[in-house]
N, CA, C and O atoms as a MOPAC input file, in Angstrom:
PM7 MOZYME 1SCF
protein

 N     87.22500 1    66.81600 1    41.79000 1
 C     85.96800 1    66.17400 1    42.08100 1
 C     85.23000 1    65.87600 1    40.77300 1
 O     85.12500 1    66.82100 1    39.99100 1
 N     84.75600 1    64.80900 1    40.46000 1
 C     83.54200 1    64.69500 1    39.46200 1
 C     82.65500 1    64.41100 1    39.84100 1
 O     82.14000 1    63.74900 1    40.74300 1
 N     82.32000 1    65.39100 1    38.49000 1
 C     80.74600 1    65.38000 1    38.60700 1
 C     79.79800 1    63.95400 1    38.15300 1
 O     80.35200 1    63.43200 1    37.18600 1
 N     79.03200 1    63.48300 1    38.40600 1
 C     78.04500 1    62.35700 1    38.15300 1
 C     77.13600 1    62.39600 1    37.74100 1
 O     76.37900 1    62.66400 1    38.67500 1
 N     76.40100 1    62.27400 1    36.57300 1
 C     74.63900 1    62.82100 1    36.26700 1
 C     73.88900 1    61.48900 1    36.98300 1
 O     74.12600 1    60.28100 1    36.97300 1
 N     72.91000 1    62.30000 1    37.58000 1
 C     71.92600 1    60.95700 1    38.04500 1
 C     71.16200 1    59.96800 1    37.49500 1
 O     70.28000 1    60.42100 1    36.76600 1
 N     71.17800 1    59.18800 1    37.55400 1
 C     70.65100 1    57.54300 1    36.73600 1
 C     69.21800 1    58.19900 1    36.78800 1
 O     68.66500 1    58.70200 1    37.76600 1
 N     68.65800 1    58.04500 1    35.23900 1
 C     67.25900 1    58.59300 1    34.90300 1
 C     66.58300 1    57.50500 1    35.26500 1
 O     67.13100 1    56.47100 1    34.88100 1
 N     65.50600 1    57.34000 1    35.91700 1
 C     65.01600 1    56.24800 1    35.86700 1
 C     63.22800 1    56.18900 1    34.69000 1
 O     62.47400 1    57.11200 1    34.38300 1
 N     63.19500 1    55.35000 1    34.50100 1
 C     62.05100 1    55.27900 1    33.56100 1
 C     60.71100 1    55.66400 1    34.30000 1
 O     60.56600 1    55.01100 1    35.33300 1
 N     59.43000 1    56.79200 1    33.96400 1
 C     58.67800 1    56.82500 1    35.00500 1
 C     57.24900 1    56.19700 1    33.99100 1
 O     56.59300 1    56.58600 1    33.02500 1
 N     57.28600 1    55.11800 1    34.83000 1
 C     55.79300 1    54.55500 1    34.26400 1
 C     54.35900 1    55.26400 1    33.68900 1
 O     54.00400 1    56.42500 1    33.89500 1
 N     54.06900 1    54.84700 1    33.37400 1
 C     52.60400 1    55.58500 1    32.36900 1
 C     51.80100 1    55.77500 1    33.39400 1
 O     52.04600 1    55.57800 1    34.58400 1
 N     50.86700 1    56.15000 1    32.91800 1
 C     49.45000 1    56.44700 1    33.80000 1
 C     48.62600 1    55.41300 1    33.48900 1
 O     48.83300 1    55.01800 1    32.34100 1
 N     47.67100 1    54.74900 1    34.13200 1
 C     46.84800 1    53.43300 1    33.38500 1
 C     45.48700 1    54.29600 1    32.29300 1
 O     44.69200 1    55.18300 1    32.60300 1
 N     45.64200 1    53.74500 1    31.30000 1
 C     44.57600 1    54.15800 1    30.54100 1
 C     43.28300 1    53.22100 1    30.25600 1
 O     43.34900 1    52.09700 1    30.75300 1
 N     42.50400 1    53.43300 1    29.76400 1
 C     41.80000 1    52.14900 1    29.25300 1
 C     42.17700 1    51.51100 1    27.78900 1
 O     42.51000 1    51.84500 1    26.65200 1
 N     41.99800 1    50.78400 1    28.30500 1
 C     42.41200 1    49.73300 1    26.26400 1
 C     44.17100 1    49.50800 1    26.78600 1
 O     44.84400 1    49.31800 1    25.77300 1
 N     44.95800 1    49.48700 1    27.95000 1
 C     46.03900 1    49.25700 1    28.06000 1
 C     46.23300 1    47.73700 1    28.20200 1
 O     45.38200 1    47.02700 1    28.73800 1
 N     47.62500 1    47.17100 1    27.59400 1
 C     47.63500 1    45.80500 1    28.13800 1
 C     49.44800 1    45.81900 1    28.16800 1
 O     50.32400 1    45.95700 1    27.31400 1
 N     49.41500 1    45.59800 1    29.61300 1
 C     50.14500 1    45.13400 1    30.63900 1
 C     50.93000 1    43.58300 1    30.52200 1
 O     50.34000 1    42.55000 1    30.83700 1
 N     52.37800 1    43.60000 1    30.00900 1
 C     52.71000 1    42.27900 1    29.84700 1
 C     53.61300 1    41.65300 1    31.10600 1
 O     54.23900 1    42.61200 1    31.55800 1
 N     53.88400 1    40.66400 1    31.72500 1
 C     54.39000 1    40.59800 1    32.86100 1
 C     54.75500 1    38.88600 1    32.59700 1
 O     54.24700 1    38.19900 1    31.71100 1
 N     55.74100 1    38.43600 1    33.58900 1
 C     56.38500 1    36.99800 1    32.91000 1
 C     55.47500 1    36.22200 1    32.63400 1
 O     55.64400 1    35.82200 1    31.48200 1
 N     54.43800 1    35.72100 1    33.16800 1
 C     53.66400 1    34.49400 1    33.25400 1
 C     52.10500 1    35.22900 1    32.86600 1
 O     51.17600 1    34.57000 1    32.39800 1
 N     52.02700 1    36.70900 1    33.15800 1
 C     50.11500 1    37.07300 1    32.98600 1
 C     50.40200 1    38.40400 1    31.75300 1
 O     51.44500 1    38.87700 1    31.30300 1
 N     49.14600 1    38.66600 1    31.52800 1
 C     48.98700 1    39.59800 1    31.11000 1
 C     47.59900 1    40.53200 1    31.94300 1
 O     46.71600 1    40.04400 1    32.64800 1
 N     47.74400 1    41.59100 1    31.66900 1
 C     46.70700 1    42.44800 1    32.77000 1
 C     46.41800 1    43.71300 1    31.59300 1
 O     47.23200 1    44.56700 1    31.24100 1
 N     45.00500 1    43.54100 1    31.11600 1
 C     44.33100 1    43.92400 1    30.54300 1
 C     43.28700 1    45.37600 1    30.80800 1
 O     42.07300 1    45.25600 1    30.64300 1
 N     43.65500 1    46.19300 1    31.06100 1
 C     42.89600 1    47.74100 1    31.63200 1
 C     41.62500 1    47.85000 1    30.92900 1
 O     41.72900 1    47.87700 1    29.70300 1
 N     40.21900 1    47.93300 1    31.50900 1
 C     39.39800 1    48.22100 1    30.65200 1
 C     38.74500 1    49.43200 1    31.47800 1
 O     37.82600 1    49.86600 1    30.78400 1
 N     38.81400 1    49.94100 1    32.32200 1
 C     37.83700 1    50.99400 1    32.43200 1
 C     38.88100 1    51.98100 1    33.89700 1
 O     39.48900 1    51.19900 1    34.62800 1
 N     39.00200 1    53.05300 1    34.15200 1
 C     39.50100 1    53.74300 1    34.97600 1
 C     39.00700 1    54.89400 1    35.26200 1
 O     39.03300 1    55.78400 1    34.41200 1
 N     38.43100 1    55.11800 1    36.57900 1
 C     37.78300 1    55.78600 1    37.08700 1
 C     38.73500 1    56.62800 1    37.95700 1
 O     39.95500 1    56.50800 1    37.84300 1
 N     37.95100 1    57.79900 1    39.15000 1
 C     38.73800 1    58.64500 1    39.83900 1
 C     39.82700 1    57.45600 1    40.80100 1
 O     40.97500 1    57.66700 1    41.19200 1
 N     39.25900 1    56.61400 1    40.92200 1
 C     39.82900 1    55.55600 1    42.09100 1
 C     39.96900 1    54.34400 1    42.16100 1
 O     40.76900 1    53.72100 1    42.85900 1
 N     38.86800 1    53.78900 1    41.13800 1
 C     39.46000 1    52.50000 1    41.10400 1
 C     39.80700 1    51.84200 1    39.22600 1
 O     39.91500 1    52.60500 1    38.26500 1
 N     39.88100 1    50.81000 1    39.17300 1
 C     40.42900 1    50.13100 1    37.58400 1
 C     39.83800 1    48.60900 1    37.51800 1
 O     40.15900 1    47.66200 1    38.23500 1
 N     38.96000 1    48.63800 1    36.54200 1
 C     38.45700 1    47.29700 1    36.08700 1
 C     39.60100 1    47.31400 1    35.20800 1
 O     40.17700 1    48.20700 1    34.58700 1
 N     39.82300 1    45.63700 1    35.37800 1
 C     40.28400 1    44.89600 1    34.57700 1
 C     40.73900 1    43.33000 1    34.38700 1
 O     40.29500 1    42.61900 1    35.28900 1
 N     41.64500 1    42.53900 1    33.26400 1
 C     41.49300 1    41.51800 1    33.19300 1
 C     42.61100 1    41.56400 1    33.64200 1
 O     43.42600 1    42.48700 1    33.66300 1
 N     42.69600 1    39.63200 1    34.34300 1
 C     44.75600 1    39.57400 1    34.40700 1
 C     44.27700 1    38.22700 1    34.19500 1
 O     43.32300 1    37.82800 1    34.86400 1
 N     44.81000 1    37.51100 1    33.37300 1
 C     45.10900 1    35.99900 1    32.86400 1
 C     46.22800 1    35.76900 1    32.71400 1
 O     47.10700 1    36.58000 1    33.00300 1
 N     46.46600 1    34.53000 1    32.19300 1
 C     47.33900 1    33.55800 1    31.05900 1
 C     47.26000 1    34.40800 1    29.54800 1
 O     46.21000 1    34.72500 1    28.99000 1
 N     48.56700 1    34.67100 1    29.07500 1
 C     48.10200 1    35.32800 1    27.50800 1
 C     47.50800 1    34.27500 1    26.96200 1
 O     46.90600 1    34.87400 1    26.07000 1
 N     47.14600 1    32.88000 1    26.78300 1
 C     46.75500 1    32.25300 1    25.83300 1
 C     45.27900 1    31.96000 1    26.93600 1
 O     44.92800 1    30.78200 1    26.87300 1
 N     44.84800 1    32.38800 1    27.40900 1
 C     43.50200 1    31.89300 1    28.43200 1
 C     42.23800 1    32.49000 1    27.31700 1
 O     42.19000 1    33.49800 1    26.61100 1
 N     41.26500 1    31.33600 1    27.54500 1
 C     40.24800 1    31.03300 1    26.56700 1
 C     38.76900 1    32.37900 1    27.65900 1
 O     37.80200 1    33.06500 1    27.32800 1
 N     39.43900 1    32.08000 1    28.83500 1
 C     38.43600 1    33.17500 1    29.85200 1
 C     39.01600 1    33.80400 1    31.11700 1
 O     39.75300 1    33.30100 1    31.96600 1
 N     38.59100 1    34.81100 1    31.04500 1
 C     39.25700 1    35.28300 1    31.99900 1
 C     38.36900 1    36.30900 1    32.88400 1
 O     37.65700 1    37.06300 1    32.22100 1
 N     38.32000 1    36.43000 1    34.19800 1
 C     37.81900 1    37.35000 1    34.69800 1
 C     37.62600 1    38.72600 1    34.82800 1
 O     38.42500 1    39.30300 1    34.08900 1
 N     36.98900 1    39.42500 1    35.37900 1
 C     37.19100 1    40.91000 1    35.67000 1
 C     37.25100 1    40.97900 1    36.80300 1
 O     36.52900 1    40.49300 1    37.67300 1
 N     38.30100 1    41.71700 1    36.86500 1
 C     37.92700 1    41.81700 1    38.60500 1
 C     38.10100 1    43.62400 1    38.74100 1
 O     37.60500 1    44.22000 1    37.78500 1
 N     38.73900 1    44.49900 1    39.81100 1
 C     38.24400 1    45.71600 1    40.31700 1
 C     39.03100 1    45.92100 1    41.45600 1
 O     38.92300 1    45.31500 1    42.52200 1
 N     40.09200 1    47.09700 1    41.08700 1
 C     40.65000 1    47.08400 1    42.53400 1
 C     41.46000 1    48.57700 1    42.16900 1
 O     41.76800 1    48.89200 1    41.02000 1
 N     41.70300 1    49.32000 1    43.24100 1
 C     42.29200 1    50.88000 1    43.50300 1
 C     43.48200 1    51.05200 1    42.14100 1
 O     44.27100 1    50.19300 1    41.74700 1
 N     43.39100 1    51.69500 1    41.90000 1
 C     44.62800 1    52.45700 1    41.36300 1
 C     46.15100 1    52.15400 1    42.08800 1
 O     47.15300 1    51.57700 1    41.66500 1
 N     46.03600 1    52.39700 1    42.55700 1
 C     47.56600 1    52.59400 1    43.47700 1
 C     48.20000 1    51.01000 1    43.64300 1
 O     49.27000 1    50.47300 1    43.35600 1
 N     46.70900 1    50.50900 1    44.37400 1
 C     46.94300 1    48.68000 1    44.16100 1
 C     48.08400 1    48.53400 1    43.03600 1
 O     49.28900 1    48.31900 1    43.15900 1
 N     47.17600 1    48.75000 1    41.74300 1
 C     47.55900 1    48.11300 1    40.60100 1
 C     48.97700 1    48.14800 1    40.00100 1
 O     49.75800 1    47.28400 1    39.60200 1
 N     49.01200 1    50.20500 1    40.14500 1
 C     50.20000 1    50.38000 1    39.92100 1
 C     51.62000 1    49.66000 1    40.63200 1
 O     52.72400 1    49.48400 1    40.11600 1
 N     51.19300 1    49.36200 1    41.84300 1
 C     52.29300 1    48.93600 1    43.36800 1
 C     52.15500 1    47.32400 1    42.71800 1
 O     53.34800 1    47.04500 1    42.84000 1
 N     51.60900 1    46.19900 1    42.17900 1
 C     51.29700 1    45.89700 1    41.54000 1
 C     52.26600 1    45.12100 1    40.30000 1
 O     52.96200 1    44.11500 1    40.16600 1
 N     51.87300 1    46.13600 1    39.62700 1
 C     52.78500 1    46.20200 1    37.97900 1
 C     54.39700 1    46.16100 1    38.72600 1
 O     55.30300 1    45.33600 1    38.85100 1
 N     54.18800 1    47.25900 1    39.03000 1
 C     55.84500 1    47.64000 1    39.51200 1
 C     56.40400 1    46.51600 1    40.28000 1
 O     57.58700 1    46.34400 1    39.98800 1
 N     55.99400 1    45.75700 1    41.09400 1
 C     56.79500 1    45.02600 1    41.62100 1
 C     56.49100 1    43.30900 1    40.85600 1
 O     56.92700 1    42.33800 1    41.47400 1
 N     55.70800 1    43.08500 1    39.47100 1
 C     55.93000 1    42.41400 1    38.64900 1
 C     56.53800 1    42.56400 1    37.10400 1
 O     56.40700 1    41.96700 1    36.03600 1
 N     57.33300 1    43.79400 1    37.64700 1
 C     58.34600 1    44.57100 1    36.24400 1
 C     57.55400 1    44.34700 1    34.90800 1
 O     58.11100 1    44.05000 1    33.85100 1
 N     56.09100 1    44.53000 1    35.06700 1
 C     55.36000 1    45.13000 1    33.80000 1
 C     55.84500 1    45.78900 1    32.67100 1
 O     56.69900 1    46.65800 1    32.84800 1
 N     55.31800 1    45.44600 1    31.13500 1
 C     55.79300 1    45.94500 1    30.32400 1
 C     55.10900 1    46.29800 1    29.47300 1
 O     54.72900 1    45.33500 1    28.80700 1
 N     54.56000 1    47.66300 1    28.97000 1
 C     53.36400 1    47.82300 1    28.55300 1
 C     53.74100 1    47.66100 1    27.16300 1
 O     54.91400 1    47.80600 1    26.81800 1
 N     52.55200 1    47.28500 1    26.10500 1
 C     52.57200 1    46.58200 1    24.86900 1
 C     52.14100 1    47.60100 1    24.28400 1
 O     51.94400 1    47.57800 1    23.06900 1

């Protein structure tokens, strides 16, 4: 019988503030993180303005992960 070691998988960060989030087409900019929720930006990397917007933790992370985020 062999043995097999299990495929490590990479475990994502925790969101911090000052994080920026690279993803094919946006970038997503972390500026503030609280018990529950996360201000932040998501644009165009070359965008002249960009919004803030505000939404859960978990959102964000579920989120990233299923736009294979790549933190910078």
């Amino acid at each position: 019988m062999i043995k097999t070691k299990p495929s490590r998988r990479l475990r994502s960060q925790p969101l911090a503030t000052g994080q920026v989030w690279r993803m094919a087409e946006a970038n997503l900019q972390v500026g503030m993180v609280g018990k529950l929720l996360v201000h932040y930006k998501l644009g165009k990397p070359q965008a002249v303005r960009v919004a803030n917007s505000c939404s859960g933790i978990k959102t964000i992370e579920k989120f990233l992960k299923a736009n294979k985020a790549v933190l910078v």
